[in-house]
C-alpha positions, 0 to 999 in steps of 0.5 A: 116885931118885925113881922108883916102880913107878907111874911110866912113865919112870925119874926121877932126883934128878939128872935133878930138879936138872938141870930145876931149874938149867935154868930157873932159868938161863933164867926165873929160875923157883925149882923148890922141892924139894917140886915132883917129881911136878909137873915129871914130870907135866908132862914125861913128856907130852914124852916120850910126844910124842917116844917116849922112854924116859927123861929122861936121853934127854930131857935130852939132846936139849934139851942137844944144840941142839933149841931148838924142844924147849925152848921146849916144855919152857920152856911145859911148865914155866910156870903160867898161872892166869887169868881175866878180872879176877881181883883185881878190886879192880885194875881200877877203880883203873886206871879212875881213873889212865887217867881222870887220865892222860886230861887229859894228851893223848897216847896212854896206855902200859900193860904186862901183863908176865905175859899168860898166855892174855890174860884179864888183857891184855883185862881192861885193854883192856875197863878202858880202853874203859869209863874213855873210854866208847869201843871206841877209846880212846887206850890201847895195850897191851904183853902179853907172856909168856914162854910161847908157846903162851898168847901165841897163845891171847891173840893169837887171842881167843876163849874158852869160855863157861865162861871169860867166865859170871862177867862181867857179861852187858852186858859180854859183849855190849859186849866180845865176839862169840858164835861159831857153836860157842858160844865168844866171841871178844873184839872187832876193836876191843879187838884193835887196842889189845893186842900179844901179844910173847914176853919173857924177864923175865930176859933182859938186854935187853928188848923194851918200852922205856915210859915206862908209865902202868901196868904189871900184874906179877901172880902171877909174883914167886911164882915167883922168888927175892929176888935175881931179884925185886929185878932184876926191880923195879929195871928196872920202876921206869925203864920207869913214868911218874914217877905210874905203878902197878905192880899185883902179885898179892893174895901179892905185897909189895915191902917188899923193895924200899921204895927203889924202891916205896911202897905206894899201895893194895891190892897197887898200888904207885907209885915211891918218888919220886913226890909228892916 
């Protein structure tokens, strides 16, 4: 047990292992052994919301069919660190291969495939806009996340200002609109370049179809194993353009995975096949 007298709701090893085992089966999300007190933490907030006395009772009702219950347990259970440009070092390579990509006509495909509440979403969007100097480039933007709570919050736009002071102030003007409470809401135009959608990257169909000039995986692999990571890269590698990026986060490698990705820059790779 893992219970202790600091500890509202009893919390059992088998009640541990059983949240374990769901969502892995249905997120490909490894729990380590060392992760207890985040999933209580995280879960005892459910059963506060429902007035339950214990995860067994929890458990059960996410078992019995209550799907609207385990989405929340799927969010509850999901880490959504962001911020607008994180790794930066990412985001003037994405200038350069929208720049190249330009010449090519058409309009350009870019997947976010880890959106979280959207700054990494907008941050390509904004990327777009500066590499064609327009608040209508030929750009689209897929952003999808297995969480729906953060898809709304992306979808919706608007954030603190706390979240956008390290952002240059001329981007912030150019990019963004002071709402009356002091937040900013990020701009119609840039809207109309991103579509929030859930997606499951375990499931076996999926939503986006490509072919993609660029796809943003950043800081999930993490959270998976060798054998869902290696799925996961062999159904990127059909989606990207033949000189398409994949861009991972800054303790992410796929060396693991050198039949099907090259090393192109700081955590930016491009298909193995490409140049041959």
């Amino acid at each position: 047990m893992f219970t202790s007298p600091s500890r509202e709701f009893p919390f059992s090893t088998q009640d541990f292992d059983k949240i374990r085992k769901m969502i892995y089966d249905y997120a490909g999300i490894a729990l380590a052994p060392g992760k207890e007190d985040m999933v209580y933490g995280r879960l005892a907030r459910r059963l506060r919301a429902l007035g339950l006395s214990s995860f067994g009772d929890y458990l059960h009702r996410i078992e019995s069919g209550d799907t609207r219950e385990f989405e929340l347990f799927t969010n509850s259970l999901t880490t959504n660190l962001t911020s607008f440009f994180r790794e930066s070092h990412h985001f003037p390579a994405l200038i350069d291969q929208l720049r190249v990509q330009r010449e090519r006509g058409g309009t350009l495909q870019l997947w976010c495939s880890a959106s979280s509440t959207g700054e990494e979403a907008w941050s390509m969007a904004i990327s777009a806009c500066e590499a064609f100097d327009t608040l209508t480039p030929p750009v689209q933007i897929t952003a999808t996340d297995l969480d729906t709570h953060v898809l709304e919050t992306g979808r919706t736009g608007i954030y603190s200002a706390d979240d956008v002071e390290k952002l240059d102030p001329a981007r912030v003007r150019r990019f963004f609109v002071r709402q009356s409470d002091g937040r900013y809401q990020i701009r119609p135009e840039l809207k109309s370049l991103v579509t929030f959608r859930q997606l499951n990257l375990i499931a076996p169909s999926w939503i986006v179809r490509g072919p993609f000039d660029a796809i943003f995986c950043r800081n999930v692999m993490i959270y998976f194993d060798k054998p869902t990571q290696a799925r996961i890269l062999q159904r990127f590698a059909p989606l990207l353009k033949p000189d398409g990026l994949l861009f991972v986060g800054h303790s992410e490698n796929l060396y693991h995975s050198a039949d099907l990705f090259k090393l192109r820059g700081k955590t930016i790779y491009q298909l193995a096949s490409a140049g041959r």
